[in-house]
C-alpha positions in Angstrom: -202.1 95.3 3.4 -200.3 93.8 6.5 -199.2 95.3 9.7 -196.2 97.3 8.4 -195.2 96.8 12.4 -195.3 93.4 12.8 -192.4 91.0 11.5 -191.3 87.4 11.5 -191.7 85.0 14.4 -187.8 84.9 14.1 -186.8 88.6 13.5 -189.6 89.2 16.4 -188.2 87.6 18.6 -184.3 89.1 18.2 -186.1 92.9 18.1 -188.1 92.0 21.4 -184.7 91.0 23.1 -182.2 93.6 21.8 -184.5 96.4 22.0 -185.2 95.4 25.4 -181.8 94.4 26.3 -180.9 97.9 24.8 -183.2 99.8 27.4 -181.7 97.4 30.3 -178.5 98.5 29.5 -179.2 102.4 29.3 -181.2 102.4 32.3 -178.8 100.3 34.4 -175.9 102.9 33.5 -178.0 105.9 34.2 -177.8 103.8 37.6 -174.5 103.8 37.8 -174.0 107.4 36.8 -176.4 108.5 39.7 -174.7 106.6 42.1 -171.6 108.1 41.2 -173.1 111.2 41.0 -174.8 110.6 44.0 -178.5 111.4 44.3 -179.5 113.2 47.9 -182.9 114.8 47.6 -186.4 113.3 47.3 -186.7 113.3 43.8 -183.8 111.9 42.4 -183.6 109.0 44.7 -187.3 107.9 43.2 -185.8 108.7 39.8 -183.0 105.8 40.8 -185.6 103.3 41.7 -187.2 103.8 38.7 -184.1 103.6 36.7 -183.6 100.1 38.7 -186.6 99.1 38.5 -187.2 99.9 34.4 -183.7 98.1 34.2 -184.7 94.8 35.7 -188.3 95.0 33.4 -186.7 95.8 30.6 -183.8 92.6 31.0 -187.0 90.1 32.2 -189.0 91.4 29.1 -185.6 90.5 26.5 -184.9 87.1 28.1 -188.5 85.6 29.3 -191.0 88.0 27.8 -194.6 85.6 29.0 -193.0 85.5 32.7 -195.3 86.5 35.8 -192.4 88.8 36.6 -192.5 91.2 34.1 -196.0 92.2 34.3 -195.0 92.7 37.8 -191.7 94.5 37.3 -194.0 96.6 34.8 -196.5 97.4 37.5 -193.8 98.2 40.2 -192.1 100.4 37.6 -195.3 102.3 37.2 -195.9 102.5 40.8 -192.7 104.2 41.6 -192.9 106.7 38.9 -196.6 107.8 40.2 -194.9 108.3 43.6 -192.2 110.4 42.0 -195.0 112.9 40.2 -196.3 112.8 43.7 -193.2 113.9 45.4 -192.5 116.9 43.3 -196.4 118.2 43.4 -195.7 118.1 47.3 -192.0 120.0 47.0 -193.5 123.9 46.0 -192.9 126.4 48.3 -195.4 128.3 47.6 -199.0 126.5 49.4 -199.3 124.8 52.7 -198.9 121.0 52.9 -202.8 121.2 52.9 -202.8 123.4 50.0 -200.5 121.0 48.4 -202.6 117.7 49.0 -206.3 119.1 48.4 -206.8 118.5 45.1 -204.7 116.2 43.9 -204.3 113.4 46.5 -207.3 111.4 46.1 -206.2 111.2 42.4 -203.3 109.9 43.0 -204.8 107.2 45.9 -207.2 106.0 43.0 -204.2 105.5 40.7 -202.3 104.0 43.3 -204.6 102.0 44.1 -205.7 100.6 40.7 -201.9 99.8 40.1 -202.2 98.0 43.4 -204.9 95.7 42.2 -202.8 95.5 38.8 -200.0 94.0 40.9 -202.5 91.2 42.9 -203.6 90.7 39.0 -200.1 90.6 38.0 -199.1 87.3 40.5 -202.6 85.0 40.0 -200.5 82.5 37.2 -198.8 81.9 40.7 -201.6 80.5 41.8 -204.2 77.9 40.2 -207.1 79.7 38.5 -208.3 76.9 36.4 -210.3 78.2 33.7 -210.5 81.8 34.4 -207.4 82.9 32.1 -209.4 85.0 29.9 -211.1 86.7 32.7 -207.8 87.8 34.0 -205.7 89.0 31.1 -209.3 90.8 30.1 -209.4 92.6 33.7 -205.2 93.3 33.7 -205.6 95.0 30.4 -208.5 97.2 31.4 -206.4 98.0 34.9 -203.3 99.0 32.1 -205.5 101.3 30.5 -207.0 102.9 33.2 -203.7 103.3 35.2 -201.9 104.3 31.7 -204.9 106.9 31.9 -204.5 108.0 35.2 -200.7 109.1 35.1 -200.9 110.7 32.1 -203.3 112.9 33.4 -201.2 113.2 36.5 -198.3 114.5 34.2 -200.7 116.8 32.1 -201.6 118.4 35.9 -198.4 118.8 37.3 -196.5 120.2 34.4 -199.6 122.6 33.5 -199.9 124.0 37.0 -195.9 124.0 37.4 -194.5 127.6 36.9 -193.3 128.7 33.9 -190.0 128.9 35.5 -190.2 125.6 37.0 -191.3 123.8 33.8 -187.5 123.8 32.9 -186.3 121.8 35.6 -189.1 119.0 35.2 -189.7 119.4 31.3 -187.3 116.2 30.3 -188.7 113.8 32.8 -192.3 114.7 31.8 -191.5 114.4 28.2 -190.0 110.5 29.2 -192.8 109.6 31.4 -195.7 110.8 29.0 -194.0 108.7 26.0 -193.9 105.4 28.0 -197.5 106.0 29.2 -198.8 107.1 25.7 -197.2 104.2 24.3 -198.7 101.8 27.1 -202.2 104.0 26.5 -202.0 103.1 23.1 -200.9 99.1 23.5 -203.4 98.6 26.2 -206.3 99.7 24.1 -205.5 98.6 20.9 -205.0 94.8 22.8 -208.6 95.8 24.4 -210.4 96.5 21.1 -208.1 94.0 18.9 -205.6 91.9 20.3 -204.6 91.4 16.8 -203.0 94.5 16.5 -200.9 94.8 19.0 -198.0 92.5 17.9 -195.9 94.9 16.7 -196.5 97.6 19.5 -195.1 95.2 21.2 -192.4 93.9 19.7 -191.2 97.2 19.3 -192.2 98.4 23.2 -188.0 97.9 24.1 -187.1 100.4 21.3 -189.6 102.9 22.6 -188.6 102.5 26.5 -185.0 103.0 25.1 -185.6 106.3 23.9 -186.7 107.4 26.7 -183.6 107.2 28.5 -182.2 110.5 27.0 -184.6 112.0 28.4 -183.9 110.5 31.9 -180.5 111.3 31.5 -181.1 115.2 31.2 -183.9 115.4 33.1 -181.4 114.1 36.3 -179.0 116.2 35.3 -181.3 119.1 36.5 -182.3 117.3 39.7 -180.7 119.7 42.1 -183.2 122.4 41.4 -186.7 120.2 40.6 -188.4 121.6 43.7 -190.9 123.5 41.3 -193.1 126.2 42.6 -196.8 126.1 41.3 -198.3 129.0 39.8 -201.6 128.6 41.9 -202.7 125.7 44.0 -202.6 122.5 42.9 -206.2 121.4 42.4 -207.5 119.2 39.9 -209.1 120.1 36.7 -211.8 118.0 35.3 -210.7 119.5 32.0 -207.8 117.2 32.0 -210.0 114.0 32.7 -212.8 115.2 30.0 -209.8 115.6 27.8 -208.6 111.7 28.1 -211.9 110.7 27.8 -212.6 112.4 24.7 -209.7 110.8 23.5 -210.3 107.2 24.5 -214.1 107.5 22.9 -212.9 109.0 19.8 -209.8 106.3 19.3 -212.0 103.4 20.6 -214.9 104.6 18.1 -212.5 105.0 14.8 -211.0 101.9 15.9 -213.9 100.0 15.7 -215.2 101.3 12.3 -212.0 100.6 10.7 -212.2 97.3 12.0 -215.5 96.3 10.8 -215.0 98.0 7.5 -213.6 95.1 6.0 -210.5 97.1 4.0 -207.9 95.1 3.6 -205.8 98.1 5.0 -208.0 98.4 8.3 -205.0 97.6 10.3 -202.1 100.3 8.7 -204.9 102.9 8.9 -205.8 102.0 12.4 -202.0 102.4 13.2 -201.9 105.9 11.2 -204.7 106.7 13.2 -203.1 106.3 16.5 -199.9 107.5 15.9 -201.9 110.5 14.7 -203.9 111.1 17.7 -201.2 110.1 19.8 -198.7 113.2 17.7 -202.2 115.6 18.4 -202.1 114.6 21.7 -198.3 115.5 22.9 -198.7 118.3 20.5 -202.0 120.4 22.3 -202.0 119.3 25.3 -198.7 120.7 26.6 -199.4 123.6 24.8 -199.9 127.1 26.9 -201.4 128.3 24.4 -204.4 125.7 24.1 -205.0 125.5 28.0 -205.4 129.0 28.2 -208.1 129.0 24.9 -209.7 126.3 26.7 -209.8 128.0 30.2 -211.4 131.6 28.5 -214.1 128.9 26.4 -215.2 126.6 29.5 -215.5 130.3 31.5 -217.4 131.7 29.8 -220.0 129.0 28.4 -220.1 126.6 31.8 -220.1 129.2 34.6 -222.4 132.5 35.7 -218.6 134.0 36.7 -215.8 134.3 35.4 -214.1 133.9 38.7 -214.4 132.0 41.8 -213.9 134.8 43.6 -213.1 133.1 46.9 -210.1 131.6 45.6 -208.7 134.6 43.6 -208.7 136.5 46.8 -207.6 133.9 48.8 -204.8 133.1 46.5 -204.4 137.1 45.7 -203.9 137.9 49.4 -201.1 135.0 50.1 -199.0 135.6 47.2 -198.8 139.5 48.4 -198.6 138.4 52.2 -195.8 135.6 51.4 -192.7 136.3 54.5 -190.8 133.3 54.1 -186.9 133.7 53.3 -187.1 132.2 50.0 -190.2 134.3 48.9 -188.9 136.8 46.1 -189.6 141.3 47.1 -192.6 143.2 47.5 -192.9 144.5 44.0 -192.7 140.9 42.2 -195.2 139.5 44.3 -197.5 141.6 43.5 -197.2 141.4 39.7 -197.6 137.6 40.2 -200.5 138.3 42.2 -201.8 140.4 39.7 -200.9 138.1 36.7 -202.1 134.9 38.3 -205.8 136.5 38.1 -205.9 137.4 34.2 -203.8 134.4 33.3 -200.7 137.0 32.6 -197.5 135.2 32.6 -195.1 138.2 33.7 -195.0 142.3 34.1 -193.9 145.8 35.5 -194.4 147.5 38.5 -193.8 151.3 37.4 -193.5 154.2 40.7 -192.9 157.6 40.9 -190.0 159.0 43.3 -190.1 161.8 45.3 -188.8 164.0 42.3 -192.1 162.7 40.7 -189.6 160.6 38.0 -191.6 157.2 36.9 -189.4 154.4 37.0 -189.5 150.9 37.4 -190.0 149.4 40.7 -190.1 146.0 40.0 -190.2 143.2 37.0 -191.2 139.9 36.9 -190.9 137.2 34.0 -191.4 140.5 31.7 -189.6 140.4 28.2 -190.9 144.1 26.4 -189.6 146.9 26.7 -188.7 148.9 29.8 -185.8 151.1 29.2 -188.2 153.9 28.0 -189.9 154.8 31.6 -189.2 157.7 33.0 -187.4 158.9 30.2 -190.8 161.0 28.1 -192.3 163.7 29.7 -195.5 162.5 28.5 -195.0 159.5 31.3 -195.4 162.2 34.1 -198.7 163.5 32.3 -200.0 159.9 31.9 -199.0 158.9 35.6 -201.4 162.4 36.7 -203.9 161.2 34.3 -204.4 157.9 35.5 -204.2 159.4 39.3 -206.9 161.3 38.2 -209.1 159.1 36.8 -207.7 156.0 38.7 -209.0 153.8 35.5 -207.5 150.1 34.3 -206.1 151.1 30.6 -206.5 148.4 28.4 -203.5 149.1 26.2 -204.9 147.2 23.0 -207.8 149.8 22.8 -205.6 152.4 21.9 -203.4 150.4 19.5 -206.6 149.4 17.4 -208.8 152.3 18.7 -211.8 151.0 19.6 -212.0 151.9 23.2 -214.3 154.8 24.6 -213.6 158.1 23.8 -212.5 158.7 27.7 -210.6 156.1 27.4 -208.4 157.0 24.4 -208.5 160.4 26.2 -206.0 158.7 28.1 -202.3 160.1 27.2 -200.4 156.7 27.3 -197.0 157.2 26.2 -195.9 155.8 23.2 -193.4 153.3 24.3 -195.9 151.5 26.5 -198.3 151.7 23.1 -195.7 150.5 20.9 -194.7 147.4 22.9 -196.9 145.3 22.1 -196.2 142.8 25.2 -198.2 145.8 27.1 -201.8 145.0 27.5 -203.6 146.0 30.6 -202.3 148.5 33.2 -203.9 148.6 37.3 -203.9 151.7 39.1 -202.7 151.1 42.6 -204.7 154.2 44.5 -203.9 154.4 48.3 -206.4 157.3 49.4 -206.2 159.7 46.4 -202.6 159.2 45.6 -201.4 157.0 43.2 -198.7 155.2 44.2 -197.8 152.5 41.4 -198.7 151.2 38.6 -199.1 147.6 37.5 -198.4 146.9 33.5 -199.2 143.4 33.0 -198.0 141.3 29.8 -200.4 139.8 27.6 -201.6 136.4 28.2 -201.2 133.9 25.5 -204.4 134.1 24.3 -205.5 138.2 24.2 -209.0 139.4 25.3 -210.9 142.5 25.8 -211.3 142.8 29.6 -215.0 142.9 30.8 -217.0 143.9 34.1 -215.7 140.8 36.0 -212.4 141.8 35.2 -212.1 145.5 36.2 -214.3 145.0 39.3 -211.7 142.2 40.5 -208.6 143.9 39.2 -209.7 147.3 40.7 -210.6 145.7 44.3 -207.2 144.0 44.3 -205.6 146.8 43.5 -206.8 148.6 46.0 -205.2 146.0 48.5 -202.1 146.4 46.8 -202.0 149.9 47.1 -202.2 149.5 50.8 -200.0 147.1 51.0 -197.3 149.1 48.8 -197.8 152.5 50.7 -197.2 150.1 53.7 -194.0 148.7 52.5 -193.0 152.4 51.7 -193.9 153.6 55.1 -192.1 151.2 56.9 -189.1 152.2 54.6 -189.1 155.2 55.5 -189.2 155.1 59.2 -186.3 152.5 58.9 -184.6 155.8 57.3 -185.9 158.0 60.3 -184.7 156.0 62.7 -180.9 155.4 60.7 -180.6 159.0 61.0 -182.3 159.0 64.4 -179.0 156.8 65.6 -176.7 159.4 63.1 -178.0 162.4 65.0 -178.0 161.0 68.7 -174.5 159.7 68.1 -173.6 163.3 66.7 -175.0 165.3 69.5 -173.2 162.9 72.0 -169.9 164.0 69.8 -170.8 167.4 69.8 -170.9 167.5 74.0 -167.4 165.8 73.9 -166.5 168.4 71.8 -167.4 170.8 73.6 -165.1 169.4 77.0 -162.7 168.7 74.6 -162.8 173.0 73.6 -163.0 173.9 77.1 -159.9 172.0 77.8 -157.7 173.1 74.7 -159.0 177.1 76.4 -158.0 176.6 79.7 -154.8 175.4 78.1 -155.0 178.3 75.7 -155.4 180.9 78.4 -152.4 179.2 80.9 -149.9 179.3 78.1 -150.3 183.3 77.9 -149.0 183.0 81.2 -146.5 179.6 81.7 -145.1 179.1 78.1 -142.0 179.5 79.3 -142.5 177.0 82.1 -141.0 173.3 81.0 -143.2 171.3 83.4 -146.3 173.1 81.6 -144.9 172.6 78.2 -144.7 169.1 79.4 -148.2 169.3 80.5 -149.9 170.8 77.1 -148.0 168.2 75.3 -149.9 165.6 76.8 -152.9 166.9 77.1 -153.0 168.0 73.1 -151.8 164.4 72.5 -154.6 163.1 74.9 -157.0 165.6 73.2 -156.3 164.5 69.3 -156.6 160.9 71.0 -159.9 161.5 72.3 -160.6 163.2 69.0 -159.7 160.2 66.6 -162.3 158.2 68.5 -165.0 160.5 68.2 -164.6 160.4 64.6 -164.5 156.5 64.7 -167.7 156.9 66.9 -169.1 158.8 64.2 -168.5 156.3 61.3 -171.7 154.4 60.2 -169.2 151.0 61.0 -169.7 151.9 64.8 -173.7 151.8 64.5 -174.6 148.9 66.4 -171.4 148.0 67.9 -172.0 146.2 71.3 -169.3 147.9 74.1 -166.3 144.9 74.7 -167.1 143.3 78.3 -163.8 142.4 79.9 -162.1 142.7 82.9 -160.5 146.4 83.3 -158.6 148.3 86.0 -160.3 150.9 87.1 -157.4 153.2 88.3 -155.7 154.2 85.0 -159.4 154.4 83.4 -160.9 156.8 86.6 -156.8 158.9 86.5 -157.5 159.1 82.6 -161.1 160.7 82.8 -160.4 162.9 85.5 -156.8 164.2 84.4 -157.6 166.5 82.3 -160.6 167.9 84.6 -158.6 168.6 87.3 -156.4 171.1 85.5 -159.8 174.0 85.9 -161.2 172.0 89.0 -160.1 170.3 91.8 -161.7 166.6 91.6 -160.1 163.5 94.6 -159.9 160.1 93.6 -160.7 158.2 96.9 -161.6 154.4 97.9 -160.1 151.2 96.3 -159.6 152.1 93.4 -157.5 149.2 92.5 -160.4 147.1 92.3 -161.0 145.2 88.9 -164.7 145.7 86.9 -166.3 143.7 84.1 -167.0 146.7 81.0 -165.3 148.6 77.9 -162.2 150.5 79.5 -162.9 153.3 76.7 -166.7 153.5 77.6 -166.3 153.4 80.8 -164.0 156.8 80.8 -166.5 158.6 79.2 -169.1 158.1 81.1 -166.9 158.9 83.8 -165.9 162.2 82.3 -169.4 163.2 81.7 -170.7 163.1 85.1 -167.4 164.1 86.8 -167.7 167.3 83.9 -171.2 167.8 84.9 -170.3 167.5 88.8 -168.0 170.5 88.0 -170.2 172.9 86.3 -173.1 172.4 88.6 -170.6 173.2 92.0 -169.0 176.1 93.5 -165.5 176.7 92.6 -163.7 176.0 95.8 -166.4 172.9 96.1 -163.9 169.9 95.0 -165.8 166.7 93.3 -165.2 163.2 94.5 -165.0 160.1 92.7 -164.7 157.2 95.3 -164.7 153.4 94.2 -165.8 150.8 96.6 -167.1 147.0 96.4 -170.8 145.9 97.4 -171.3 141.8 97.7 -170.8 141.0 93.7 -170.3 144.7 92.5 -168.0 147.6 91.8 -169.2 150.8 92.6 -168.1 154.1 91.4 -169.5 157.3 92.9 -168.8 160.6 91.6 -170.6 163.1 94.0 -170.8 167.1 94.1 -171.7 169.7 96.4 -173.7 172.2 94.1 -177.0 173.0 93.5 -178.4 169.7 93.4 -181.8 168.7 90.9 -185.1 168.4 92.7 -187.2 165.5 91.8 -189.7 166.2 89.2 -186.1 167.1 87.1 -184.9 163.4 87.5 -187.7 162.0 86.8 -189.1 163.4 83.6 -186.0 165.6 82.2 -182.3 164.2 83.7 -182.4 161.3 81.5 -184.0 162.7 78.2 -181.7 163.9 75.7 -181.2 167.8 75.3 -182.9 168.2 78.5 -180.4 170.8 80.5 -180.5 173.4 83.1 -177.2 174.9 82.3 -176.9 177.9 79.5 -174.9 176.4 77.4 -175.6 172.5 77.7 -176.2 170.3 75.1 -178.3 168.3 77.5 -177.1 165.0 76.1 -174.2 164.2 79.0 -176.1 162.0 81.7 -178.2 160.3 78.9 -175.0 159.2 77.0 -173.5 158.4 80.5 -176.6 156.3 81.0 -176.6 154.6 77.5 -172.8 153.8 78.1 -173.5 152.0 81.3 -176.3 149.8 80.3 -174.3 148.6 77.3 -171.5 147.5 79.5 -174.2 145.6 81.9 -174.1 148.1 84.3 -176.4 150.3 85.8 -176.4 154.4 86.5 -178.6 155.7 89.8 -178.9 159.2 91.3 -179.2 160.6 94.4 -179.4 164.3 94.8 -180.8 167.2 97.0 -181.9 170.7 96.3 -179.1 173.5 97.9 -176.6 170.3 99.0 -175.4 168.8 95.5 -176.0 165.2 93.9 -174.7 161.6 94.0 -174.2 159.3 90.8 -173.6 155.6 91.0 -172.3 153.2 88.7 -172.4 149.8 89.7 -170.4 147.3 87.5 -170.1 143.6 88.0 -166.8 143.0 89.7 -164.3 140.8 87.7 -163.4 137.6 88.6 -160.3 137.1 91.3 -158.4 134.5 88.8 -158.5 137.2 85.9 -156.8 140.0 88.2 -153.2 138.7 88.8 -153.1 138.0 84.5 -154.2 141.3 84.0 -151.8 143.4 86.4 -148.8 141.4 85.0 -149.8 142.3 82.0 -150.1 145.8 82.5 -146.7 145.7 85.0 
């Protein structure tokens, strides 16, 4: 039997050139459509140079196939497609460049450099080398294998420790780049073992390349979100390089048996034989499932521990410790944590409120059931349970049984039992309160936990407690202090109100007397209007949209703001505007008259009646100054230092205590600042110094207000 592959010199020669022209062609419009498309990030713009450079290979291999350039387009093709593997390993987010780099890098310097010295090999027919011919095309096939070799097992490394969510993104282009490597795996050591082989390999190579392009074409398609995120650092496994080893001695062995056999159909089975291995090959090695088996096997027949417990902390601590903006809440971080230790590849984070309800806190990558948590009572029995006896339930021991008697003690509810994505749940224990519960999914392949595993899981859930009750604490101080600002902004409403009442009484108790009077009727009419005014702010005040609002800093006049906050005191008190009160001030005009009113209302209650208060306004160098001063009782010392300014701190009856702290508060928001000056037996001085408004805004302002 002949090589089924191979065909005429003539018909060779017209597949070599269309199925190469063919790939030319798709590759140079999957150019085009990326220029049009435009290609901006780090990836895609290596994924256009290899488009270009794939194109030009492919067009020198369909019109001068035996030309120096094409090994060297070939090689440069290769080279770029290396650096593109190399550029997505370094985009995660989640390790430090260094993190990033470790494992992989001198990997990919040895392959870079062997395709290196594949390009020097690639341009010696430039120059004479007499009679060493053999020698060259002998070392430029073992460099093909080797680098062949090397970027697969770059592309079984990066797509194995890629994310299960990230594998998406990338899955086309890995697909494109392991088929043209196989392929040139394959050619390259079939030529090495019997050149006489490979005719048809390549013949066909054009056709093979050609397919690949699809695969391009998608795989660009996703290229705005190929920066992948790697389940756990990116460090080399030897696995992968044992793997391609075993393959290359197996192939090179079977290879050479059929060969010396003497059949007549050595050459069709030697074919069947690597287009079966190379089928095997894509088949297992992508396969979860087979990396997983293989990780359980080579832990526990090649190493004393299961764990390099170094790492798994190391690793456990900066997935639950990750602050940057892009990294995903609390609760999924620490399934992921969790999962990354036992291989699980999602899971629920289940809480109790204070109600003591279980519900779900948090899911990641989880596809069982959830909707039944909470909903049982027999979930609050198995949340005290576990709080109890703060175990790790292995979830397949009570589906089959054959766990310890104190262990299927354990009253799991049944919709945890009956999903069968459920396998292993860790108590998070902070002191002796439970305070979540992590319900990890079953890796792809199942195993009975041992001692390894509950002393690491139990250790790390410890730390994840903490960190949790943590996260909660800091929760619930946030809350304190919301309603902290809710209840200081209320009591600061509730001493307005309370000059606001005193007003609307004194007005009350004159109308018994002046109803009749049309310059008091007059009077009350403003001074309701003024008080539902005053009243429609304090409600505004009081809305959670105020919280945080910074006062408005522009230039004011401060007669009509001082006339406003005095008015209505001077109706039960006889209070004098004095100085310059024309003066202009930088502040809120609204502020400003309340903190006014609050010291001039203060100033009132604490003097004798026939005492007036005085509110005089005067200029020093750069500042306003506003005085308000009184001639009552006066505050000794030890009062203003440690009570005058703390809120409900009051020496009147009936004082809220909250008027010269809000008075303060209002004045350091508008950038100014509130002294006092004051004297046992002969009364008090406050001072509010403003920043004085510029002379150019003045004249605007006044016309304004003319």
């Amino acid at each position: 039997m002949s090589d089924w592959l191979t065909v005429g010199p003539r018909v060779g020669a017209l597949v070599v050139f269309w199925s190469h022209a063919l790939a030319a062609l798709l590759f140079a419009s999957l150019i085009i459509w990326q220029l049009v498309a435009g290609a901006r990030q780090n990836g895609p713009r290596l994924l256009l140079a290899g488009f270009a450079l794939t194109a030009v290979w492919a067009w020198l291999s369909a019109i001068a196939p035996l030309v120096m350039l094409v090994a060297a387009a070939e090689t440069a093709r290769n080279l770029v497609w290396v650096g593109l593997l190399y550029a997505l390993s370094s985009s995660s987010p989640s390790a430090s460049p260094r993190d990033r780099q470790q494992g992989v890098r001198l990997v990919y310097a040895a392959v870079t450099a062997v395709m290196g010295m594949q390009f020097i090999v690639d341009l010696l027919p430039a120059i004479s080398v007499d009679n060493r011919t053999a020698a060259v095309s002998l070392t430029s096939t073992i460099l093909r294998i080797t680098g062949s070799a090397g970027a697969l097992v770059l592309v079984h490394n990066l797509y194995g420790q890629a994310a299960p969510a990230s594998r998406t993104s990338i899955r086309p282009v890995m697909a494109a780049l392991a088929l043209t490597w196989v392929y040139d795996l394959n050619l390259y050591t079939i030529a090495y073992l019997d050149s006489g082989l490979t005719g048809g390999l390549f013949q066909w190579r054009g056709l093979a390349v050609a397919l690949t392009a699809p695969l391009f074409a998608l795989g660009a398609r996703r290229g705005d979100s190929w920066r992948i995120s790697l389940s756990r650092a990116a460090t080399f496994q030897s696995l992968s390089l044992l793997a391609i080893c075993s393959y290359f001695a197996i192939m090179a062995i079977l290879a050479t048996a059929l060969r010396g056999s003497g059949w007549d159909w050595a050459r069709s089975a030697a074919l069947l034989l690597l287009a079966g291995m190379t089928l095997a090959a894509m088949v297992v090695l992508p396969s979860s499932r087979a990396r997983a088996w293989a990780k359980v096997k080579v832990a526990k027949h090649f190493f004393e521990h299961r764990y390099d417990y170094r790492s798994e902390w190391l690793r456990f601590t900066a997935t639950l410790g990750a602050s940057e903006p892009s990294a995903p809440p609390l609760g999924e971080r620490m399934i992921k944590a969790f999962g990354d230790i036992v291989d699980s590849p999602g899971g629920l984070l289940l809480a109790a409120n204070d109600g003591g309800t279980i519900s779900v806190a948090a899911m990641w990558n989880w596809t069982g059931e959830s909707s039944g948590a909470g909903e049982e009572a027999e979930d609050s029995v198995f949340w005290a349970a576990v709080e109890g006896e703060t175990r790790i339930v292995e979830f397949d021991a009570h589906r089959s049984r054959y766990g310890s008697p104190r262990d299927l003690a354990l009253p799991v509810p049944a919709w945890l039992v009956a999903d069968l994505e459920a396998w292993v749940a860790v108590p998070l224990v902070h002191g002796e309160r439970l305070v979540g519960l992590v319900v990890l999914a079953a890796p792809a392949i199942r195993r009975a936990l041992d001692w390894e595993d509950f002393d690491l899981l139990r250790t790390a859930g410890r730390q994840a407690a903490s960190s949790l009750a943590e996260a909660h604490g800091q929760q619930a101080l946030a809350n304190a202090q919301r309603f902290e600002e809710f209840n200081r902004r209320f009591a600061f409403i509730l001493h307005d109100i309370k000059n606001l009442v005193s007003q609307l009484s004194l007005l009350s108790r004159n109308a018994e007397r002046h109803a009749g009077n049309a310059e008091f009727q007059a009077d009350m009419v403003a001074t309701l209007k003024g008080s539902v005014g005053k009243m429609n702010d304090l409600l505004a005040r009081l809305a959670p949209a105020a919280r945080g609002v910074p006062a408005q800093r522009s230039p004011i006049a401060l007669r009509p703001v001082l006339s406003a906050a005095i008015a209505a005191k001077r109706r039960s008190h006889d209070v004098l505007l004095l100085g310059d009160a024309a003066l202009w001030a930088v502040g809120d005009a609204v502020q400003l008259e309340h903190a006014v009113g609050h010291l001039v209302q203060n100033a009132i209650d604490a003097s004798p009646t026939d005492e007036p208060v005085t509110v005089r306004v005067g200029r020093r160098s750069t500042d306003v100054v506003i005085d308000i001063l009184d001639h009552g009782s006066g505050m000794d010392p030890e009062f203003i230092r440690t009570r005058l300014f703390q809120p409900f701190a009051s020496t009147k009856e009936n004082g809220f205590g909250v008027g010269a702290f809000e008075a303060r508060s209002l004045v350091a928001a508008m950038g100014g600042r509130l002294s006092v000056d004051s004297r046992v037996g002969k009364g008090t001085r406050f001072t509010i110094t403003l920043p004085i408004a510029a002379e150019v805004t003045a004249p605007a302002r006044l016309r304004k207000t003319a």
